[in-house]
N, C-alpha and C positions, 0 to 999 in steps of 0.2 A: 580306703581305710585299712590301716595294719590290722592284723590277728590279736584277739586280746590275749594271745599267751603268747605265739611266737614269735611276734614283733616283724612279720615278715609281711608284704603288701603283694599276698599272693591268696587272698581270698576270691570267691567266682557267687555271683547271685545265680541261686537255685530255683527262688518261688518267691517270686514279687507278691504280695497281698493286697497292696497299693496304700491305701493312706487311712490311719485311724487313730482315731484318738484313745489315750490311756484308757485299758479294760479297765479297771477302776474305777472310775473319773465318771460316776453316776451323778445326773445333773438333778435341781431341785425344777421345780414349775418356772419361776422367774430367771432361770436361766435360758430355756429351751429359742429365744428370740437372740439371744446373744450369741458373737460367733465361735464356735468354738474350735480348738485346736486339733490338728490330727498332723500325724509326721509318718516318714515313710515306716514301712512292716515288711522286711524282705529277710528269708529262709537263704542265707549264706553256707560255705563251704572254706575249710581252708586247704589248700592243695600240699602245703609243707607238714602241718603237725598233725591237719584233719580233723579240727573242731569246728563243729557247724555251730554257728554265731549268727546274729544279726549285725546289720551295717552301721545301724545308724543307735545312737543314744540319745535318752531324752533325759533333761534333768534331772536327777532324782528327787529335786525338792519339788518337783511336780504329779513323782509319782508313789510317793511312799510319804508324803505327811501327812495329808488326808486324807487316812485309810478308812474304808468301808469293811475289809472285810477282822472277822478274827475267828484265832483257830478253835473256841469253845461250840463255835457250829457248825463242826465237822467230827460229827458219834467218829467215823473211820480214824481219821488222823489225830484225835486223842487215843484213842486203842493204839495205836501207833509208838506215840508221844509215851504212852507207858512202857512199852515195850521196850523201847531205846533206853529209856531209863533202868528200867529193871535191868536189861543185859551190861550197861556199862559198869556200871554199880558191882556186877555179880564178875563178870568178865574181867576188869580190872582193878577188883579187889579196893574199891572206893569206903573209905571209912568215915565215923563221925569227925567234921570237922575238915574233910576234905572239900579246895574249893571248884565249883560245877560252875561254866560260863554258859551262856548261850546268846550268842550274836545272831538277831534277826527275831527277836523271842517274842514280839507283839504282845497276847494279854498276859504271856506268861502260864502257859497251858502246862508247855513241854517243864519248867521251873519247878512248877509246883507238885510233878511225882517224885522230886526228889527230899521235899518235905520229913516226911517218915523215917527218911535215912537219916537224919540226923546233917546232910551237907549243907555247906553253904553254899548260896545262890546268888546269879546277880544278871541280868538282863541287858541286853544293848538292842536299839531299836530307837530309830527315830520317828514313827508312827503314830497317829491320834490313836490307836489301840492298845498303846500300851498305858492308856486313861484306867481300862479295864484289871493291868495288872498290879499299879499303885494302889487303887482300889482294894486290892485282896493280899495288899501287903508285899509283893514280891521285890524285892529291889531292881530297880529298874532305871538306866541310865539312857534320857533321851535324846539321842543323838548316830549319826551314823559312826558306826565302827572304821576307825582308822589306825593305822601305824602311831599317830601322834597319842589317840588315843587308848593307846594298850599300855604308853609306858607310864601314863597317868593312873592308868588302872590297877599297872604292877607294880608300881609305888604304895597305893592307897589301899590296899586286898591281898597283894601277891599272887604268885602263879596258880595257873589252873590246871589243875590235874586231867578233866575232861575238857573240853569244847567243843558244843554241836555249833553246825550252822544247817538246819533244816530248812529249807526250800528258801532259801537265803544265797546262796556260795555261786549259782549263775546269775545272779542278780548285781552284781555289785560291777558298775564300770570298771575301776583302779583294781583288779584284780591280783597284783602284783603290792601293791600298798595293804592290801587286805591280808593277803602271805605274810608278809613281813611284821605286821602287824599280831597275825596269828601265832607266827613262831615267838616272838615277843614276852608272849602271855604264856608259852605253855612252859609246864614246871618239868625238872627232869623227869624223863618217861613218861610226860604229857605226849596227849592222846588228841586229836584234830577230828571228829568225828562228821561228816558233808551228807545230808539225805537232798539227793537232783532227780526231779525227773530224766528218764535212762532215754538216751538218745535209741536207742535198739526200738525200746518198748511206740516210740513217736512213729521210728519208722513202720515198722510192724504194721501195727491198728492204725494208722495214719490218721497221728493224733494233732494235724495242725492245729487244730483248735488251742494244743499250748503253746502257741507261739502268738506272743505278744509283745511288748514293750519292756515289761518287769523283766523277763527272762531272755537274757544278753548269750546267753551261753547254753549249749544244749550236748550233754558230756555223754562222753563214753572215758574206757579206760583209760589210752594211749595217750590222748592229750594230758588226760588228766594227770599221769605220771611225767609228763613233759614237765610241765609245770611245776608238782613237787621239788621233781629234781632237781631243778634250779633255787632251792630252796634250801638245800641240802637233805629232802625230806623225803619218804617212800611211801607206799600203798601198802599195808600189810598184807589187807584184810578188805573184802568186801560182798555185799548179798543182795541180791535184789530182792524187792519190796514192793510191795502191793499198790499204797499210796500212789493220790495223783495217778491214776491209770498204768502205772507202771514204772519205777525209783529205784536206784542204787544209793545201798548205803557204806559208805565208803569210809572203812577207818586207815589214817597216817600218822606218822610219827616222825622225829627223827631217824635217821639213816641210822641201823643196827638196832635200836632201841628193841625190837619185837622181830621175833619169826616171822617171813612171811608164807602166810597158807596159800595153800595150791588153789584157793579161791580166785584170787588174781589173773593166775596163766589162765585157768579156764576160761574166766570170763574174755580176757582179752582175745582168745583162743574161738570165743563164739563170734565174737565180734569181727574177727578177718573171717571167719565161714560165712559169716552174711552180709558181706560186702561195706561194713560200716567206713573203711577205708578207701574206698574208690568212689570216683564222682559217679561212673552210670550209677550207681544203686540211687542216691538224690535225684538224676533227673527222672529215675523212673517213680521215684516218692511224687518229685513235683506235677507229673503227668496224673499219678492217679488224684489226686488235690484235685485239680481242673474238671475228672472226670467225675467227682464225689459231688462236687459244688454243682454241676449240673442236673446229677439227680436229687439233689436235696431242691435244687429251685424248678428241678419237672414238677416233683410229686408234689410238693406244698402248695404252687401253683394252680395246678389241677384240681385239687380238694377246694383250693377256694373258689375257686370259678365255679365249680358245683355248687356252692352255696355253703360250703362247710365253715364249721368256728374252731380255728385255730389258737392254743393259747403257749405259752412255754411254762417248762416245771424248771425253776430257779434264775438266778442270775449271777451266774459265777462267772471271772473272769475268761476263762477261757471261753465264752458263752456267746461273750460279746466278739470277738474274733471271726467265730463262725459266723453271728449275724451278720456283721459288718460287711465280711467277704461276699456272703452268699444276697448279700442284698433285701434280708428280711424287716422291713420297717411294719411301724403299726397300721401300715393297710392290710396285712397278712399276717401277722400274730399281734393278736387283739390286746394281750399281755401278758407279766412273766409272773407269775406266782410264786412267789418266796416267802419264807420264814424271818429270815435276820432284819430285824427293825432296822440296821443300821442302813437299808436298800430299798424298805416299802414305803412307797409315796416318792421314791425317785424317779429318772426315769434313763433308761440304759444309753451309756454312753455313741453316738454317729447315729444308731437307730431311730432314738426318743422314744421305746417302746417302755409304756410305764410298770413300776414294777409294786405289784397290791399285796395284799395280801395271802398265803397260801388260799383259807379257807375259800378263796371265787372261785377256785377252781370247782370246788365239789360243790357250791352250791349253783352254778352256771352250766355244770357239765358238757364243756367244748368235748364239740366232736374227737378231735386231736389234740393232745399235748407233745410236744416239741421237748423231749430231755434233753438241758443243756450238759447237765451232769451226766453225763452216757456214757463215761470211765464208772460211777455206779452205779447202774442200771438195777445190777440183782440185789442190790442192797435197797434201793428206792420204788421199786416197782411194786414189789408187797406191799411197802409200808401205804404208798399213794393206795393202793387197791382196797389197803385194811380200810381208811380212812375215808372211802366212798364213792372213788372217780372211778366212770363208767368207761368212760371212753375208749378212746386208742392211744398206746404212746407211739412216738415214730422215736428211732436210736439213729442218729443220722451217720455215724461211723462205726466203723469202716466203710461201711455199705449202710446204704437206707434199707431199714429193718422194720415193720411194723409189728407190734403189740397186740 
């Protein structure tokens, strides 16, 4: 397979994961007899522009139309969603009547802080979750974003002065049709704004758990200006961000359009200090992988054999990654305790670990709870504790941690 950016057939497999089906892809009762789909999961390298990717893609009309999840159930990444708003708004001088896109925009969370300002809005999203943001009025056009569709768009609306694509922009196969597309829509001294999970932050806290099928692409700078370039377009500007365990928010433009701040060199400047450019630093990621998944199926193991009850706190997609890998079915966590109706009474995708209610937790009180969410741990742990679980949490990365 070529590199999605550089077109070159000089990618190397880093960290095979082996075969799973769409994190997403929560099955109902009458399906769990029927067979279901799982495709390869392998943690690539590319050796020419040095974007780590995955190998293989799975349709998107398999993984992004019937969506489970939306972002109103996420307290952090609305705080977030506001914050990008406010700063664009303030940053680039966005006035009443200016128009705000946002490709990838589900129920319309991120949309709807720009309300107030008086702009105009409009949503792209091919997703059963943007059911949620028809609902609350948000314009919302359902279908995937493409080059065909931008000029449709900049016919019928005109250009856009901002455009996010929030945890959207490594997602997208046609990567290069999405660009062109992009540049399409934007008005002069339009603004291209990307929030990705930060390949740094992955390496770091060895966060394979985000590597799944949705996420085709796993950025750092370097490519990422690759890319631009060939667009005719630059990296002004860029910060990282809390979000997702750790995200770069990355604003572009046309070439010249904006200064660019010394945020850039830094950053790019971090990223050759910590090897994000050389294969040893991947294979020693993928070694510690190997030796993470071993202690998370010591310890789990062990508690069970003792007689212990095991349960998990949420079902978020990266959630299911780690199950998969680590081999956690419902003989070992009994099940996954969530909030979002869109998930309880399903049951988790390769696992079949079913997914109830929160409140079983507090009122079953397992020994153990399993955080699949463990990028927010200090933001969940109170709240779990306010609300009456006794127990133990276990944080399975970087290292198995207990509570």
């Amino acid at each position: 397979m070529a590199c999605f950016i550089c077109g070159r057939e000089n990618i190397i497999p880093i960290l095979d994961l082996g075969l799973h089906p769409p994190s997403d892809a929560f099955l109902r009762k009458d399906d769990l007899s029927k067979p279901e789909a799982a495709y390869p999961l392998e943690f690539c390298f590319c050796r020419n522009c040095k974007l780590a990717q995955l190998n293989y893609v799975v349709d998107p009309e398999k993984l992004f139309r019937d969506y489970v999840y939306n972002t109103a159930t996420n307290n952090a990444l609305k705080a977030n969603f506001k914050n990008l708003v406010d700063l664009v708004v303030s940053k680039f001088g966005l006035k009443e009547g200016d128009f705000a896109l946002d490709i990838g925009s589900n129920d319309g969370t991120l949309l709807s802080y720009y309300l107030p300002y008086g702009i105009k809005i409009l949503g792209v999203d091919p997703s059963s979750a943007t059911d949620l943001a028809l609902a609350q009025n948000i314009p919302t056009i359902v279908d995937f974003f493409s080059h065909d569709l931008s000029k449709k768009i900049a016919v019928e609306r005109g250009h856009a002065k901002i455009i996010t694509a929030t945890n959207v922009f490594a997602h997208v196969a046609d990567i290069h049709d999405f660009m062109s597309g992009t540049k399409e829509l934007m008005a002069p001294a339009g603004v291209f704004v990307s929030e990705n999970g930060y390949l740094l932050d992955l390496i770091e806290k060895l966060q394979y758990d985000s590597i799944y099928h949705e996420h085709l692409r796993y950025y750092s700078i370097k490519p990422l200006a690759i890319l631009f370039d060939e667009f005719g377009m630059e990296i002004f500007d860029v910060e990282r961000i809390s979000s997702h365990g750790g995200s770069i928010r990355v604003f572009a433009a046309r070439k010249g359009d904006y200064e660019i701040q010394p945020s850039v060199k830094q950053l790019m400047d971090l990223e050759e200090s910590a090897g994000l450019y050389k294969e040893s630093t991947f294979i020693d990621f993928a070694d510690k992988v190997r030796q993470n998944k071993f202690e998370i199926q010591k310890f789990i193991t062990e508690q069970k054999s003792a007689g212990k009850k095991i349960a998990g706190i949420g079902a978020p997609a990266k959630g299911n990654t780690l199950l998969n890998y680590c081999r956690l079915g419902p003989d070992i966590i009994d099940h996954l305790a969530e909030k979002s109706e869109l998930k309880i009474g399903l049951f988790s995708p390769g696992m079949h670990i079913p997914v109830v209610d929160e409140t079983r937790l507090f009122s079953e009180q397992p020994d153990f709870a399993l955080l699949l969410s463990w990028n927010l741990a200090d933001e969940l742990i109170p709240k779990i504790r306010a609300k009456g679980y006794k127990g133990k949490f276990i944080i399975p990365n970087p290292e198995v941690i207990i509570v």
